[in-house]
Phi, psi and omega in degrees: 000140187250133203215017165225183168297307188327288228259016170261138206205092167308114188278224184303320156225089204064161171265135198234140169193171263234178194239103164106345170291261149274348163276123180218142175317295199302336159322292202283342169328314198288332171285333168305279196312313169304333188280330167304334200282306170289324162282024153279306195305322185277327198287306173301313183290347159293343189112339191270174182319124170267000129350291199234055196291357195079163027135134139220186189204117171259100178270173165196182183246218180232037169317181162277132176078316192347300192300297183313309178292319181293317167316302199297317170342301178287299235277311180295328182286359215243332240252321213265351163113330191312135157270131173258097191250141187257172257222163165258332239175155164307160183198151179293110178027266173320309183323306203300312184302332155323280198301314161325311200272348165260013179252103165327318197264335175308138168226049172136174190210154166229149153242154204257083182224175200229345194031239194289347168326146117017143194267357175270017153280182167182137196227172158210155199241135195236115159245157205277197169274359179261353199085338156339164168301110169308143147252213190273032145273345173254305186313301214301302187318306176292345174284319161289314168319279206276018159253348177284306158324013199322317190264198255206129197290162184311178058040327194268145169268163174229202186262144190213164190232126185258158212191126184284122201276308192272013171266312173323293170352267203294005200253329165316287183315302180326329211252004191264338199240180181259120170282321174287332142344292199264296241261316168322327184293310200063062164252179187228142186196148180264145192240117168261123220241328190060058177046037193253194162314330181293002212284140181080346178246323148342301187268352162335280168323264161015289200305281191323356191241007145124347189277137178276124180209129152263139191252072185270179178046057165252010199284134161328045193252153156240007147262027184021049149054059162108327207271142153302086150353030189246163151273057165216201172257167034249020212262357185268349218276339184292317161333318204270321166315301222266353156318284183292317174314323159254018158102336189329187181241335140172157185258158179229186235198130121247134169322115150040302173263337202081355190271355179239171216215104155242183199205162184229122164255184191318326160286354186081046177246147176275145186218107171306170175293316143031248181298303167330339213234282222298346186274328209284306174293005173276302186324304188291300181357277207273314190267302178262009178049060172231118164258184187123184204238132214264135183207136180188139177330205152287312175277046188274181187260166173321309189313298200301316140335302164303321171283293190319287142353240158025294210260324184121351175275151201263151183238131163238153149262169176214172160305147170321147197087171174267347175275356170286333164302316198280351184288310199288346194267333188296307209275010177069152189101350190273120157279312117232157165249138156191186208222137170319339181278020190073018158271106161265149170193162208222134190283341188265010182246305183163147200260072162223163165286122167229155185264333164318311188280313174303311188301341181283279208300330170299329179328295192297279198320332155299323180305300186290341145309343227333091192237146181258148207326304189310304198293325157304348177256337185289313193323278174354290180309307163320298187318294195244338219137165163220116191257148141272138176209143181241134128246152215230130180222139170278140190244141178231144174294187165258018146273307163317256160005316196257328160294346205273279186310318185291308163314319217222317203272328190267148136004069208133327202271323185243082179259020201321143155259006162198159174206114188087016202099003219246186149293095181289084208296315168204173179239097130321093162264036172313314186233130201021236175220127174236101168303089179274067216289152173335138134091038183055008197282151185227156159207143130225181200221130189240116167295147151314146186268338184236318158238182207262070200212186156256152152252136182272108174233153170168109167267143160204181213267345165209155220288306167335283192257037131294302195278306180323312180282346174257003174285305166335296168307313181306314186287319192269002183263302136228066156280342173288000000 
């Protein structure tokens, strides 16, 4: 429970903690404030007023209470000279940062979000002025405010101004796509929000662009009737029913935030983040004629590579997480990033992940294609190949955990020449260890950044020796 300033803690994206517990007002008081106090300290070191330091833009999801805590939020932050504009309403990720990244006068943004948790978490997430993801060069800094801090920043509040956020936005999203296309297709597609942020501007939109949608798991709930706000399975599965059963053409899957993407096709087959990214970058490629570099993590899949090759494109890799996509994005030139868990994203749009933007464009691409979700993935396959994937997370004592890293992780220690039988072609440990096997099949083994566990990855050309490797991994994982 974090129940002082010390114990407060920036993950992978942001501090996420219980809802009445380590999410507390006085948490966020303690975290607003620090996080204002540094982006003033930049914003003056920039040149601007310390008076008049400029803009922040306050978003939430539809946690629980979430609007009321985003006031306080706003309230605390405005105390710091900042204009402060608050949100009318819940809004997706991609939103606040969109919005960030077209206000000129913003020199950052917080979102009140819990992204794929549980609903009884709530965190909040700090974005730069491009709209990005802080990184531990700003976090680490609110982290020191508030180990310094002990006691509870004043009482006083100041004034903030609400401002709609999703029109502009969703008028953005309108404008990305072929609209007489998508409205020409007569497609049908189930939109799941999973009871998050997306709920309701997806499938709007959609509407508004000629598609027939059905929408579940939309409901005002902020206890999301049960469900984990994530897109993979089983939080995927009402989805996954309701495709085929009402004939559709395909369903999409967003997060908690919105900022992540699974999909469903016309069969009830799940279409991983993967194929999504490999497809999304064949379209902008080949269909809109947009070049520039293709960027994904370590675990990204073969397929994606493999395309890439193909089209003529430089593919980079990075370590697990976005912000190393978003490092890449920085340096220009990216036609889009993203990451297996379903964050995806295009830089001339915002250099964030969005599950919106992605589901408008798989649209187009079945329009302009007429192709139905499914058949487009047969497409794929034809193209490059057919990849299979898992991830799988292990849970360790800490004593396992600490055998694990001294055993498996350094330089030396863990060399295999075959694994599963296979050959071992090559080793990455940029981020754990990535086993590289015959025919692009792969596995690696990682700790986690956010709970206390390993992950487990692994591709190979079938669901069989997908399973042959990660049982394997599990035995060396824990055998360490």
């Amino acid at each position: 429970m974090a129940d002082k300033a010390s114990d407060i803690h920036f993950g992978t994206d942001g501090w996420r903690a219980i809802i009445g517990e380590g999410f507390t007002e006085e948490n966020l008081v303690r975290v607003v404030d620090a996080a204002a106090r540094v982006f003033k300290e930049d914003a003056v070191a920039a040149g601007r007023s310390l008076d008049e330091p400029g803009a922040l833009i306050v978003g939430h999801d539809c946690r629980l209470n979430a609007h009321a805590y985003a006031q306080l939020a706003a309230e605390v932050a405005a105390t710091h000279g900042f204009r402060v504009k608050l949100t009318q309403d819940y809004c997706p990720t991609p939103t606040l940062c969109w919005s960030v990244a077209r206000d000129a006068d913003a020199v950052g943004g917080i979102i009140l979000t819990s992204s794929h948790n549980p609903a009884e978490y709530l965190g909040v997430k700090l974005r730069l002025a491009d709209g990005g993801a802080a990184g531990p060069e700003l976090t680490d800094r609110v982290e020191a405010i508030l180990a310094a801090d002990e006691g509870v920043p004043t009482g006083e509040r100041g004034c903030y101004e609400v401002v709609d956020l999703m029109t502009p936005y969703l008028e953005e999203l309108r404008g990305m796509v072929d609209v007489q296309a998508i409205r020409e297709a007569g497609l049908r597609v189930v939109v799941d929000p999973l009871y998050g942020a997306g709920r309701g501007y997806l499938a709007g939109l959609l509407r508004d662009l000629g598609v027939e949608v059905v929408e579940i798991n939309n409901d005002a709930d902020p206890t999301f009737d049960g469900l984990h706000p994530e897109p993979i399975r089983p939080w995927v599965d009402r989805c996954i029913a309701k495709v085929p059963e009402l004939g559709f053409d395909a369903g999409f899957i967003n997060d908690g935030d919105a900022d992540r993407i699974g999909a469903v096709d016309e069969h009830g087959n799940f279409v991983n983040p993967h194929r999504i990214m490999t497809l999304v970058a064949w379209h902008l490629a080949e269909d809109k004629g947009m070049t520039g570099r293709v960027v994904s993590t370590v675990t990204a899949s073969a397929m994606l590579k493999r395309l890439c090759d193909q089209l003529g494109l430089e593919f980079v890799s990075t370590p697990v997480g976005f912000k190393w996509i978003y490092a890449e994005m920085q340096k220009g030139g990216v036609m889009l990033g993203g990451e297996e868990s379903g964050g995806i994203g295009i830089p001339g749009h915002v250099m964030e992940r969005d599950g919106l933007l992605m589901a408008l464009l798989l649209c187009e691409t079945m329009a302009e294609r007429g192709r139905t979700l499914g058949q487009l993935v047969d497409d794929l396959f034809a193209k490059v190949g057919r990849m299979e994937f898992t991830r799988e997370g292990l849970s360790l004592t800490d004593e396992g955990m600490a055998a694990f890293r001294e055993r498996v992780l350094p330089a030396g220690t863990y060399e295999p020449a075959e694994f599963a039988g296979a050959a071992v072609e090559s080793i990455d440990r940029r981020d754990g260890v990535k086993l590289s096997l015959a025919g692009d099949a792969w596995v690696m083994m990682r700790p986690s950044g956010t709970e206390p566990l390993v992950r487990i990855y692994a591709e190979a050309p079938t669901t069989d020796e997908v399973a042959t490797l990660i049982a394997e991994a599990k035995r060396v994982v824990e055998r360490a």
